[in-house]
PAMI-217768 format. One line per field, with one value per residue: y, z, x of N, C-alpha, C, O in turn; chain; residue in one letter. Coordinates in steps of 0.1 Angstrom, whole numbers. Each point is the difference from the previous one (the first is absolute). Layout:
n.y: [Y,...]
n.z: [Z,...]
n.x: [X,...]
ca.y: [Y,...]
ca.z: [Z,...]
ca.x: [X,...]
c.y: [Y,...]
c.z: [Z,...]
c.x: [X,...]
o.y: [Y,...]
o.z: [Z,...]
o.x: [X,...]
c: [A,...]
r: [A,...]
***
This chain:
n.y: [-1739,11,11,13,1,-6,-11,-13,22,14,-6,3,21,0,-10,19,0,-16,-4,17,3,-14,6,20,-7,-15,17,13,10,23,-19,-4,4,-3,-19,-6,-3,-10,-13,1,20,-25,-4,9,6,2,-6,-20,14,-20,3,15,-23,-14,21,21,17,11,-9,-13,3,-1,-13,5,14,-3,-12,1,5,1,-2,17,-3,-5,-10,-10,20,-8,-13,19,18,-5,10,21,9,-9,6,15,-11,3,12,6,-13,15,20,1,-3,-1,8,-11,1,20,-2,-8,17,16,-5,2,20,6,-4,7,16,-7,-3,-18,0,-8,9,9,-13,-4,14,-4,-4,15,-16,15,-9,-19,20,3,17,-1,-4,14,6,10,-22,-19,-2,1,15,7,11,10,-6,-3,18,5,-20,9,25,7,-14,9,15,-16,12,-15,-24,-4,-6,-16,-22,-3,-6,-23,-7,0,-17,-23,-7,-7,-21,-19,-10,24,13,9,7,1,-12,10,25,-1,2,13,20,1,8,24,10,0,18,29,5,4,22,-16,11,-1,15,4,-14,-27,-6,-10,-18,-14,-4,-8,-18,-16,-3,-5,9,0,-15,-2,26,-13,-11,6,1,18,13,-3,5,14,12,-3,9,-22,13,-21,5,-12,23,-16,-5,18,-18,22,-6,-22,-12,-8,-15,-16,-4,-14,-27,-4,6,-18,-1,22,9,-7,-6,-6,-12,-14,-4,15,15,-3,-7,8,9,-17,-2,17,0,-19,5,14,-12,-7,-12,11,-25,7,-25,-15,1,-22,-19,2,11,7,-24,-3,16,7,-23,12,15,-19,-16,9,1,-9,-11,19,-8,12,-5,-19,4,9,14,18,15,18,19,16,16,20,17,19,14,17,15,19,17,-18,-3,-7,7]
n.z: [1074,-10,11,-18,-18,-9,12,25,2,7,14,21,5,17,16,8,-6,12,19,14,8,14,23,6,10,2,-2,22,-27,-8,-2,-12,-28,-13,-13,-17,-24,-11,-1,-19,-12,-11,-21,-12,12,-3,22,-1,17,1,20,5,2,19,7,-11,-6,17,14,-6,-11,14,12,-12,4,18,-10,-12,14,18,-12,11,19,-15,16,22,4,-15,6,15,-5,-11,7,0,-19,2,14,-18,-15,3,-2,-28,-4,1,-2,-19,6,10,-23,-17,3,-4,-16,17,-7,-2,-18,-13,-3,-13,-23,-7,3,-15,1,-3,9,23,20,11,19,25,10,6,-13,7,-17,-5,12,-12,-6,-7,9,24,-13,-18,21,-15,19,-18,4,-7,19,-20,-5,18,20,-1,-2,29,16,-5,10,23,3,5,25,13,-7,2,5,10,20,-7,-3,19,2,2,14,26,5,2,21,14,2,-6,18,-3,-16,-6,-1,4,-21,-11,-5,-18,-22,-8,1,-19,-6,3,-12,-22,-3,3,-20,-19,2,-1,11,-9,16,-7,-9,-5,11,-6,-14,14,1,-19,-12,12,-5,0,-13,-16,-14,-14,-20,-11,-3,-21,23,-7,11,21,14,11,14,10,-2,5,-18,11,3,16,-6,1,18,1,15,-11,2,3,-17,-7,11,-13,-22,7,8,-25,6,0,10,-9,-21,3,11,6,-23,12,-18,10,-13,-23,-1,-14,-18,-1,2,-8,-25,-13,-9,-18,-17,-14,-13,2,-4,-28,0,-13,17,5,-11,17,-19,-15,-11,-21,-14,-11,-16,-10,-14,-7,-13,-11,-15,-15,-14,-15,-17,7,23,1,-9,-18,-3,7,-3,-13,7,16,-7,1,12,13,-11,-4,15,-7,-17,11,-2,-3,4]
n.x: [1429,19,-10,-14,15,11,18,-2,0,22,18,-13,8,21,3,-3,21,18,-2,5,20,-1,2,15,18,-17,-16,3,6,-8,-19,15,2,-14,-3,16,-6,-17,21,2,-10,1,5,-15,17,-26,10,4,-11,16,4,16,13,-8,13,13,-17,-11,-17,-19,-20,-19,-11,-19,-15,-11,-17,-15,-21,-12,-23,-7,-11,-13,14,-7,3,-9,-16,10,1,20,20,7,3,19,18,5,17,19,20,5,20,14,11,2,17,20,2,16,24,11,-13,10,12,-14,-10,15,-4,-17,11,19,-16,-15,20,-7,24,-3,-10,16,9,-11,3,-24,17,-14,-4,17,-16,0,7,-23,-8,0,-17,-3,-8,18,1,5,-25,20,-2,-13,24,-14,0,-20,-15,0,-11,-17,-3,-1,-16,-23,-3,-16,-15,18,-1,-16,13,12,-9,-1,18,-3,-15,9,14,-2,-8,11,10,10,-9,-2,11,-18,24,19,-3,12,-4,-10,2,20,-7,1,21,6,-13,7,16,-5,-7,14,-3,13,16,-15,-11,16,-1,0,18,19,0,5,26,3,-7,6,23,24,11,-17,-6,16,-2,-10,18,-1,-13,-9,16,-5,-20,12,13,-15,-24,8,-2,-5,23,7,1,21,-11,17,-2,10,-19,3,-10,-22,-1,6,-9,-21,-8,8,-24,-12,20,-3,5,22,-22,23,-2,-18,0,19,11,2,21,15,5,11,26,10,3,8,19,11,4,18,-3,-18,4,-8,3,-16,-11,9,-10,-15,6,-14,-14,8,8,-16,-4,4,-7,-12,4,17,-15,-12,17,-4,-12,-15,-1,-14,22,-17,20,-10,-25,5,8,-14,-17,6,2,-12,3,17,-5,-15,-3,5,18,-18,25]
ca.y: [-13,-11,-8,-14,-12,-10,-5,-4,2,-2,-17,-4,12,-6,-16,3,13,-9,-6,9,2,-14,-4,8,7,-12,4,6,-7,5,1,-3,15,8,-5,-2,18,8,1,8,5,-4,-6,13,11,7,15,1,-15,-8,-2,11,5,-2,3,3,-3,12,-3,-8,13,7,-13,-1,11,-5,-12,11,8,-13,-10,7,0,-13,-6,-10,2,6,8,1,4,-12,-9,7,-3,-12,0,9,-6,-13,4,-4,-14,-6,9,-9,-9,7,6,-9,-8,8,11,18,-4,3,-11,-4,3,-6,-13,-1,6,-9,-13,-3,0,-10,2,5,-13,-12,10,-3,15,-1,7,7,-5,8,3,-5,8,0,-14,-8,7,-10,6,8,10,11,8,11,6,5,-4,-13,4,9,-6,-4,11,-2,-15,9,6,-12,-8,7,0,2,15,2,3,8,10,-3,4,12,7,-2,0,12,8,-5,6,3,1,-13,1,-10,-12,-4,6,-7,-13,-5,2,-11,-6,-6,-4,-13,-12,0,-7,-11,4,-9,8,-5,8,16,9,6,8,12,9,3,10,13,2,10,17,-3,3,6,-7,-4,5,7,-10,-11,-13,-5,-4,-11,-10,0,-6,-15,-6,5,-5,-6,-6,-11,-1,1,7,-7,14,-7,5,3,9,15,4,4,6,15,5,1,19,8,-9,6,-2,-13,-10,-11,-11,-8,-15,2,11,-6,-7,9,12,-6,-3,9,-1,-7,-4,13,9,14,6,-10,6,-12,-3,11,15,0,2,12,8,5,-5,-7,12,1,-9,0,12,-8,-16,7,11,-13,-6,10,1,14,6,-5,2,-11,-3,-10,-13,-8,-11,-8,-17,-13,-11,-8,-12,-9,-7,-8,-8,1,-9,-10,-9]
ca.z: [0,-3,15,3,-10,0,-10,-2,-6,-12,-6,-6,-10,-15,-3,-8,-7,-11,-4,-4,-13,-6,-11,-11,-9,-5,-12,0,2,9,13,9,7,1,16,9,1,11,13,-3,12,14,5,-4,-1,-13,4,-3,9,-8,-3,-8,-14,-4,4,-7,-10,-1,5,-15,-6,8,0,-14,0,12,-2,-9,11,7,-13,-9,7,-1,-15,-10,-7,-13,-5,17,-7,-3,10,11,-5,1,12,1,-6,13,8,0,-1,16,3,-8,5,7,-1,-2,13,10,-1,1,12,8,4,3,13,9,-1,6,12,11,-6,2,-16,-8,-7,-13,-12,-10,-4,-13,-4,-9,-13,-3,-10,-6,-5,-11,-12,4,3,-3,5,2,10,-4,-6,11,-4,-3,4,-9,7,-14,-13,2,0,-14,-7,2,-4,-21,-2,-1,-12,-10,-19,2,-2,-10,-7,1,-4,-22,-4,-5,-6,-7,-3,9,-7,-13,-11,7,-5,-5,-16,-8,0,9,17,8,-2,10,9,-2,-3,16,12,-2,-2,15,11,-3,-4,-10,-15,-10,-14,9,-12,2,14,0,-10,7,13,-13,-4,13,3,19,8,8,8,9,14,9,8,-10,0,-6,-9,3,-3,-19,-7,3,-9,-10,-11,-7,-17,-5,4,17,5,10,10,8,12,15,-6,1,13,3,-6,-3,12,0,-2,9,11,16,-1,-6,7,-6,5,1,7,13,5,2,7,17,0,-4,17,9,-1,3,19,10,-9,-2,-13,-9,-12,-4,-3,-13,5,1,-13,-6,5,8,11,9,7,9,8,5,7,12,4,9,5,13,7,4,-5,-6,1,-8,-10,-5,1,20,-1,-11,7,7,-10,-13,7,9,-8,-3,8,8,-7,-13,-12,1,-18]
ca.x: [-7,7,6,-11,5,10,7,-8,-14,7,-2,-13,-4,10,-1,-13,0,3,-19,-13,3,-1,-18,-6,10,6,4,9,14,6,-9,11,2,-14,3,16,0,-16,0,11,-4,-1,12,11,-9,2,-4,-16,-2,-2,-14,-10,-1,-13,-13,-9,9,13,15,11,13,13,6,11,6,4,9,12,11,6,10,5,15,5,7,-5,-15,7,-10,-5,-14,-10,2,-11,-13,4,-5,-16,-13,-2,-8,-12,-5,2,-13,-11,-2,-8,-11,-8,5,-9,-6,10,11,1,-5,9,7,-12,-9,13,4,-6,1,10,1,-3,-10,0,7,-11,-6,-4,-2,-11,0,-13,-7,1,-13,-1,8,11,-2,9,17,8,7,14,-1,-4,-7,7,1,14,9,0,2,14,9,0,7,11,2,1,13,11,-5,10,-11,-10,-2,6,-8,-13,12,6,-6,-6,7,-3,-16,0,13,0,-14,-16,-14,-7,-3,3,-2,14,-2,-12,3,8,-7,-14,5,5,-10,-1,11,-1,-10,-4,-7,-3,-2,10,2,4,1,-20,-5,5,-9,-22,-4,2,-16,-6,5,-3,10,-6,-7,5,3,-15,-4,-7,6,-8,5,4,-5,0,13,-1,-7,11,-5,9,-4,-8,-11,-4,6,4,-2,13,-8,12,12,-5,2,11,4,-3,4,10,-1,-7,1,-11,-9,-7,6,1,-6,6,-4,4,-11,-14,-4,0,-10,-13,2,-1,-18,-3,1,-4,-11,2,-9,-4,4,2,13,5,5,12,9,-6,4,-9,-6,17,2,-10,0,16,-5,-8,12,9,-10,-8,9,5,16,-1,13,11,-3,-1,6,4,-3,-1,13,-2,-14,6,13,-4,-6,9,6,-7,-12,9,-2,3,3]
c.y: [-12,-3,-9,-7,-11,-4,-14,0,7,-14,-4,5,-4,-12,3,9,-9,-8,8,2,-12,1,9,2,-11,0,7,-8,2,1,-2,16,4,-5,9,21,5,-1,10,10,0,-5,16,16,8,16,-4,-16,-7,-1,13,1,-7,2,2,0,12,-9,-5,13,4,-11,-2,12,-3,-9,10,4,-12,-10,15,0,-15,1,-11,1,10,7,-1,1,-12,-11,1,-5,-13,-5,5,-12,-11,8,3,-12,-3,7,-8,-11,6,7,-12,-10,4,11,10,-8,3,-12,-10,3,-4,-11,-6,1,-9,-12,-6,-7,-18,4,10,-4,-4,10,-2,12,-3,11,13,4,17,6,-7,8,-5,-17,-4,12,-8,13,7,14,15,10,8,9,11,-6,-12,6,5,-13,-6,5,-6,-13,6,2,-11,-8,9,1,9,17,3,-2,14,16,0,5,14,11,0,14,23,11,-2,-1,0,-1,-14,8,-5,-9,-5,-4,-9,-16,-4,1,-14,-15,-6,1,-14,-10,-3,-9,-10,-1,-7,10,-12,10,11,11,7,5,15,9,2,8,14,2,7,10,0,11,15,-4,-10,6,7,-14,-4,-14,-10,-5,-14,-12,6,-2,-16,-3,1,-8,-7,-6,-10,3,4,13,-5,10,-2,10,3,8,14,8,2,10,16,8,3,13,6,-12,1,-1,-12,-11,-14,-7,-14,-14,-6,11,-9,-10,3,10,-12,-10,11,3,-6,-3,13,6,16,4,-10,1,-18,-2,13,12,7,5,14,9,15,-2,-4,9,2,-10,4,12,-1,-4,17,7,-15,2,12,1,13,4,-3,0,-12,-9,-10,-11,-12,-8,-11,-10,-8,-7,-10,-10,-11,-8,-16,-9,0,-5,-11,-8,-13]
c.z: [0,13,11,-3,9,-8,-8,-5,-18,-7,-5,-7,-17,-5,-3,-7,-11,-2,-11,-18,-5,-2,-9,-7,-4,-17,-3,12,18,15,10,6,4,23,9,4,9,11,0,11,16,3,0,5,-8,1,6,5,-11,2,-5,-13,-7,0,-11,-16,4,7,-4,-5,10,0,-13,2,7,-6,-10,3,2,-11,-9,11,-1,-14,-7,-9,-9,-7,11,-11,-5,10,7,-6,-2,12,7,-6,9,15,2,0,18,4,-6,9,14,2,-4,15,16,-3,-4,9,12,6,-1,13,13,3,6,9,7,-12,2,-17,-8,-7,-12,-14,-6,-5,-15,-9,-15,-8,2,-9,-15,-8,-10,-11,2,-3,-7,3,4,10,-5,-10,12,-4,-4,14,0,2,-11,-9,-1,-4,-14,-10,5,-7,-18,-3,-2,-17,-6,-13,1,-2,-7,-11,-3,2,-9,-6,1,-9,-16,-6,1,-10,-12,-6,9,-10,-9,-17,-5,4,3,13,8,-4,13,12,3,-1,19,5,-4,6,17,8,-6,-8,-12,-17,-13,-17,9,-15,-3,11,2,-13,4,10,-9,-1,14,-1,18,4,6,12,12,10,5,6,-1,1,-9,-18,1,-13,-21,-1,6,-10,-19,-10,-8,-17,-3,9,14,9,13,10,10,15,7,-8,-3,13,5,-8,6,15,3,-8,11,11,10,-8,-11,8,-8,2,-2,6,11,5,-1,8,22,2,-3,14,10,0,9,20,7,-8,3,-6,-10,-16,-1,-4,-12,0,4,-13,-6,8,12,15,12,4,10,12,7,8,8,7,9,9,12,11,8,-5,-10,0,-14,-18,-6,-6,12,-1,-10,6,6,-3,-8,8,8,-12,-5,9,10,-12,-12,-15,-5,-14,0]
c.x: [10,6,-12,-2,7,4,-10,-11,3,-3,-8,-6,4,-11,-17,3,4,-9,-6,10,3,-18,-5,9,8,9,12,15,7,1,10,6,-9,0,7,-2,-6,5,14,-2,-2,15,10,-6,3,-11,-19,-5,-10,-21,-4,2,-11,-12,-8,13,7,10,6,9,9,12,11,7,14,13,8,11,13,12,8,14,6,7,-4,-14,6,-12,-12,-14,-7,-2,-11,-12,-2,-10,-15,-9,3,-12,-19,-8,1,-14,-14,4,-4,-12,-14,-8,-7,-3,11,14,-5,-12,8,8,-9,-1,12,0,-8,-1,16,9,-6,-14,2,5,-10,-9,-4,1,-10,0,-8,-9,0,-14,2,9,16,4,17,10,9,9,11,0,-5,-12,8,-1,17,8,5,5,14,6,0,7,12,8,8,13,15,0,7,-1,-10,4,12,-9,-8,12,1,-16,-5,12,-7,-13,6,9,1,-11,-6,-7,-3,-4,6,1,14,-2,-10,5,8,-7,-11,9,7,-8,-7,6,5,-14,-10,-16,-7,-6,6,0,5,-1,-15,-6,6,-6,-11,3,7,-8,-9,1,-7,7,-10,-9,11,7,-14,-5,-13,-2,-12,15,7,-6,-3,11,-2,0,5,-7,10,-1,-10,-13,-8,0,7,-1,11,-1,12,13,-1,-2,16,6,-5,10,16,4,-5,-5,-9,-12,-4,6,0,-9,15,-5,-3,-9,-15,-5,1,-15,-15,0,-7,-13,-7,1,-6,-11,5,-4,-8,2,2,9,4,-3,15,4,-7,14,-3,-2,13,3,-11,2,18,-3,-7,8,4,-9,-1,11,6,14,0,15,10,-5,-1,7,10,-8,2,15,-3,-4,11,12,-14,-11,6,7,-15,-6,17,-8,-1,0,-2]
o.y: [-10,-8,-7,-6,1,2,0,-11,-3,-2,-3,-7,-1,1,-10,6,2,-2,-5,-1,2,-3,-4,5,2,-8,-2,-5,-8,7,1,4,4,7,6,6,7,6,2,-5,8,0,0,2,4,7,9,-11,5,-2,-1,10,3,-7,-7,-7,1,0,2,3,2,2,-3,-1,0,2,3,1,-3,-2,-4,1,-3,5,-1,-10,9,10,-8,-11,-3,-8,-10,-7,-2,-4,-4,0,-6,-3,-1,1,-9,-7,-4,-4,3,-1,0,-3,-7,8,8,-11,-8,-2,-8,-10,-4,-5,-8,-8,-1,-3,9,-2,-2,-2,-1,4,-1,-5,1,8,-8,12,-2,6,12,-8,-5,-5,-1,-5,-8,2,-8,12,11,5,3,-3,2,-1,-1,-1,-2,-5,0,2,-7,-7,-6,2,-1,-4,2,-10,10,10,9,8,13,11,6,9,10,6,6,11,10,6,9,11,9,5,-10,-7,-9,-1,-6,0,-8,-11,-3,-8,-7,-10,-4,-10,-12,-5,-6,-11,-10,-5,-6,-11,5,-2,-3,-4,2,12,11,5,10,12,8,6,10,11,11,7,2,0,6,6,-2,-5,10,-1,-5,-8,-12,-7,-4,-5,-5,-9,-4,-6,9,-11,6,-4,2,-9,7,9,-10,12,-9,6,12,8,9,12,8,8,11,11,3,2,11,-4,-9,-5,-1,-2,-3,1,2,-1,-9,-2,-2,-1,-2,-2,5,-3,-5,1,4,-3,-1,8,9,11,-10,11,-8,10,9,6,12,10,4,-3,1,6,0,-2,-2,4,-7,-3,8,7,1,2,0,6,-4,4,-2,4,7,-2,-10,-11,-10,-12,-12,-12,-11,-11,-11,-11,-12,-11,-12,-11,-11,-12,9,0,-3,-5,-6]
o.z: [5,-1,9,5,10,-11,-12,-4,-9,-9,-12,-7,-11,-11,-5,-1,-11,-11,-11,-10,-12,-10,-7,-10,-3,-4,-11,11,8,7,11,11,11,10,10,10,9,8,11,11,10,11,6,-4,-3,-8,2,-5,-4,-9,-6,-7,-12,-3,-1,-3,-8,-3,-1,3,-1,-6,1,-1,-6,2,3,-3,-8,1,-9,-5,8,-11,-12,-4,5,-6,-1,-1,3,1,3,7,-2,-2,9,4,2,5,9,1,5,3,10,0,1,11,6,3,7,7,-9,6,7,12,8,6,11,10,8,5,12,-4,2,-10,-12,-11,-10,-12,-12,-9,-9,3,-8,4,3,-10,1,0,-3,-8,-10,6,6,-9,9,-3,5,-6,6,-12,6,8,-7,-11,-3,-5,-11,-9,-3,-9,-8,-5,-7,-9,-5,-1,-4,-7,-7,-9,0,-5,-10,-1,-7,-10,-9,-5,-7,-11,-8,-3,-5,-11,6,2,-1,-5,-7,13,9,7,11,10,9,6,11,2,4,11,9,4,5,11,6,-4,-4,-9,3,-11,8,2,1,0,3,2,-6,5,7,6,-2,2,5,12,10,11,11,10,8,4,10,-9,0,-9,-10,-10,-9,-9,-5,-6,-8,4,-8,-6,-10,6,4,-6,6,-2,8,4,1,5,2,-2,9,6,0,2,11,-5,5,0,8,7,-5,-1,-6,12,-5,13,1,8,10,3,10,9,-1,5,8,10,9,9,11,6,7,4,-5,-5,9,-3,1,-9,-1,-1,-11,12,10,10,12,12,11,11,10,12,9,11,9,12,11,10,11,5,-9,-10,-5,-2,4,-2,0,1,3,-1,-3,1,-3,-3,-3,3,-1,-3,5,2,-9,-3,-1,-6,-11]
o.x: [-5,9,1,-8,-6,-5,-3,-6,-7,-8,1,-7,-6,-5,-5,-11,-6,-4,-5,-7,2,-7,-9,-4,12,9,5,3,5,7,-5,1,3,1,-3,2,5,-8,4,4,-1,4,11,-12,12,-7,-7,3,-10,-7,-11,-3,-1,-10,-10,10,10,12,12,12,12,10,12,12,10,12,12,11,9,12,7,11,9,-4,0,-6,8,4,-9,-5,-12,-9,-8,-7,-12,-11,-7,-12,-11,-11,-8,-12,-7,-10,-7,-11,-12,-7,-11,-11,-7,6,-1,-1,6,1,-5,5,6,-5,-5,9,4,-11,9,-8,-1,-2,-7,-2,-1,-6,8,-9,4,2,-12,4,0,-10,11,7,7,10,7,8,-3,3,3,10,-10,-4,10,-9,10,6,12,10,6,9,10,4,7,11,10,7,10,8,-4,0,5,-4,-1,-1,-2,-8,2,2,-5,-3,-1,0,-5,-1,-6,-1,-3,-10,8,-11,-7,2,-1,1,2,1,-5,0,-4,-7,0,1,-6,-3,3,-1,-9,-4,-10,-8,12,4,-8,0,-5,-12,-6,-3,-8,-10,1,-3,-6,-9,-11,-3,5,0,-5,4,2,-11,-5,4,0,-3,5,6,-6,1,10,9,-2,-2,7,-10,-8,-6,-10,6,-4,1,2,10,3,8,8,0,3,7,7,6,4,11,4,-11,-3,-9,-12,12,-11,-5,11,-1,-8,-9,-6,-12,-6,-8,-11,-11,-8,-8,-7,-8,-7,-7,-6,-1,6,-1,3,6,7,5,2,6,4,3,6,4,0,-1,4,3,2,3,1,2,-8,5,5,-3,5,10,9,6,9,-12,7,-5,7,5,-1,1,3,5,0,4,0,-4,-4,5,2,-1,2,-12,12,-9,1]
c: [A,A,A,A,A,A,A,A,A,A,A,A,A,A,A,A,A,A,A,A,A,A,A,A,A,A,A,A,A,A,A,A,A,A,A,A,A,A,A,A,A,A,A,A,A,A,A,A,A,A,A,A,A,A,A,A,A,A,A,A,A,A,A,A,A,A,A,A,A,A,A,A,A,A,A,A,A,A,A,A,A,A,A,A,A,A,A,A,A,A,A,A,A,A,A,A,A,A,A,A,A,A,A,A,A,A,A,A,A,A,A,A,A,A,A,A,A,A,A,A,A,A,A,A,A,A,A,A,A,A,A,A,A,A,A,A,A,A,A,A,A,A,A,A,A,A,A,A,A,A,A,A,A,A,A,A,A,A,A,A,A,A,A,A,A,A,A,A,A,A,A,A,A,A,A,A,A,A,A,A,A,A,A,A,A,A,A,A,A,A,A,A,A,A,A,A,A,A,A,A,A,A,A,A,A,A,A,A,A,A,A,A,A,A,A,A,A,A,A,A,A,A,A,A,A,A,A,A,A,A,A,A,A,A,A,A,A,A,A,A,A,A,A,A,A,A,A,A,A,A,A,A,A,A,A,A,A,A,A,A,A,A,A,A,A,A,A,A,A,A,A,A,A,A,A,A,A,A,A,A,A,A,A,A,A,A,A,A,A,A,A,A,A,A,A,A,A,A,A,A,A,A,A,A,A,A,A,A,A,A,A,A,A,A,A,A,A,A,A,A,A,A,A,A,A,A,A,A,A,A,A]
r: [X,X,X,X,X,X,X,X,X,X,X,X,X,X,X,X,X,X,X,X,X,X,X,X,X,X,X,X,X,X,X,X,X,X,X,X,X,X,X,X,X,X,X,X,X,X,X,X,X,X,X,X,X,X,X,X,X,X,X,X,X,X,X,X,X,X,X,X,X,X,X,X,X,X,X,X,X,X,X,X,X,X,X,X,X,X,X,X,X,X,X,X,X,X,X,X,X,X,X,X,X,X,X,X,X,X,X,X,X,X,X,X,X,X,X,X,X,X,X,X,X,X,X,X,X,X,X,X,X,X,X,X,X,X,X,X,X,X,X,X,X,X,X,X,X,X,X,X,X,X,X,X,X,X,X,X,X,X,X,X,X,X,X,X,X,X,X,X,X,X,X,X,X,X,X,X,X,X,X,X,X,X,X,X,X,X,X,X,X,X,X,X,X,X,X,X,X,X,X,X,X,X,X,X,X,X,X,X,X,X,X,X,X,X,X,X,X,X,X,X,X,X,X,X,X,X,X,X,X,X,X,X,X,X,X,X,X,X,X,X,X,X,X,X,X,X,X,X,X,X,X,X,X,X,X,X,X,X,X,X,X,X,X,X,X,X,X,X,X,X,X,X,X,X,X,X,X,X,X,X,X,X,X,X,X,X,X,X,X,X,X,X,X,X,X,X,X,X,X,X,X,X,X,X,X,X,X,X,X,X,X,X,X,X,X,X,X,X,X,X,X,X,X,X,X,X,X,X,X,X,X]
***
């Protein structure tokens, strides 16, 4: 297809491709690379003519496959794999434009072939209209898929803090005390997962004596996740009770990783996004903090998207880098 192109009709392509991410992607820093990339393939050959890598989503995969290749014989690409997936999330923003724009590339190739490049310059490109369920999808949030979740695990493996932490823990959790009878063993335990994630415990002593009092360590190896939401729930001196929900969820899931997936702030608000734009599964906000319903609602989320392949722990990487990175925080 790429020698019925012209260079001229390229141009013009470029100059509505940077229209089209100035009017929907006005929010993101990087619209300059996002630009300068998508045409990458057309300035380099990388095994694979620049119009079939838009066609559907295998040729995307083939295309990053392709670039691996290719950046793994370069010296200046030092990690070809992220690099590659770098390039795969531009490429889907080029493709969505194309697709939004004329239907398929290959209506693009039609529509080129009997127009000339000023008309395609003026070329009005119109929003596509969105369903009501889809009303507040934001463009920089991609759809789950594998290709997303590969580039998100891979990003994990660069988060040096991150995954030295989580070494210091499971050494911790795996080797020095697996089990949960004395109160030593569990204080210090109750004590770095405080202090690692911030958990807002300010008694570690009264929580670590309520998770003695459970007697968990049967139930936490028969994966018991109805035990979550009882070690949360901690009877404080003056009365109250406090529910340390995200904390209890990491404690259980730092025994048993596959079958207790973290909650987290970032996971809820991603899984209550995805609801909402794709209706993957139905479920009210506080259904999340039922432990139970949150595993179920996460086993949906993989089942909708076809991400089975991967363990709950993979998702729990993903949601929480891709949440933190799109809905941060705001102090």
């Amino acid at each position: 297809m790429k020698n019925r192109i012209g260079n001229s009709h390229i141009e013009a392509l470029r100059k509505q491709f940077k229209k089209y991410l100035n009017d929907n992607y006005e929010h993101l820093k990087d619209k300059s690379v996002i630009y300068s990339d998508s045409f990458y393939p057309y300035r380099h050959d990388i095994g694979m003519d620049f119009w079939d890598i838009f066609i559907d989503d295998n040729s995307l995969r083939k295309a990053r496959e392709l670039l691996e290749i290719k950046f793994s014989n370069e010296k200046s690409h030092k990690n070809p794999r992220r690099n590659s997936y770098g390039y795969m999330r531009t490429f889907k923003i080029f493709k969505e434009f194309i697709d939004n724009t004329y239907g398929s590339v290959g209506g693009y190739i039609e529509f080129a072939k009997t127009n000339q490049p000023p008309k395609i310059e003026k070329m009005v490109i119109e929003k596509v209209p969105r369903t009501k369920k889809a009303k507040d999808a934001r463009p920089d949030v991609l759809r789950p898929s594998c290709e997303e979740v590969d580039r998100y695990l891979l990003a994990w493996e660069q988060l040096e803090n991150y995954a030295l932490q989580e070494s210091a823990l499971n050494k911790l959790f795996y080797q020095t005390y697996p089990d949960n009878k004395d109160i030593d063993d569990v204080l210090v335990k109750v004590s770095v997962l405080n202090d690692f994630y911030s958990t807002n415990i300010f008694s570690p002593f009264k929580v670590a004596k309520h998770i003695i009092d459970l007697d968990i360590d049967e139930r936490l190896a028969a994966g018991d996740i109805t035990l979550v939401n009882e070690i949360a729930r901690v009877d404080m001196d003056n009365g109250t009770v406090k529910n340390f929900y995200s904390f209890a969820t990491k404690y259980c899931s730092h025994h048993k990783p596959l079958d207790f997936p973290i909650y987290d702030s970032y996971v809820d608000r991603l899984l209550r996004y995805f609801r909402d734009v794709d209706g993957f599964y139905s479920f009210n906000n506080h259904d999340i903090k039922d432990y139970v319903k949150f595993k179920k609602i996460l086993l949906e989320f993989s089942k909708f998207y076809n991400l089975e392949s991967y363990n709950l722990k993979d998702i729990d990487k993903y949601l929480w880098q891709l949440g933190k990175e799109k809905f941060p925080k705001k102090y």
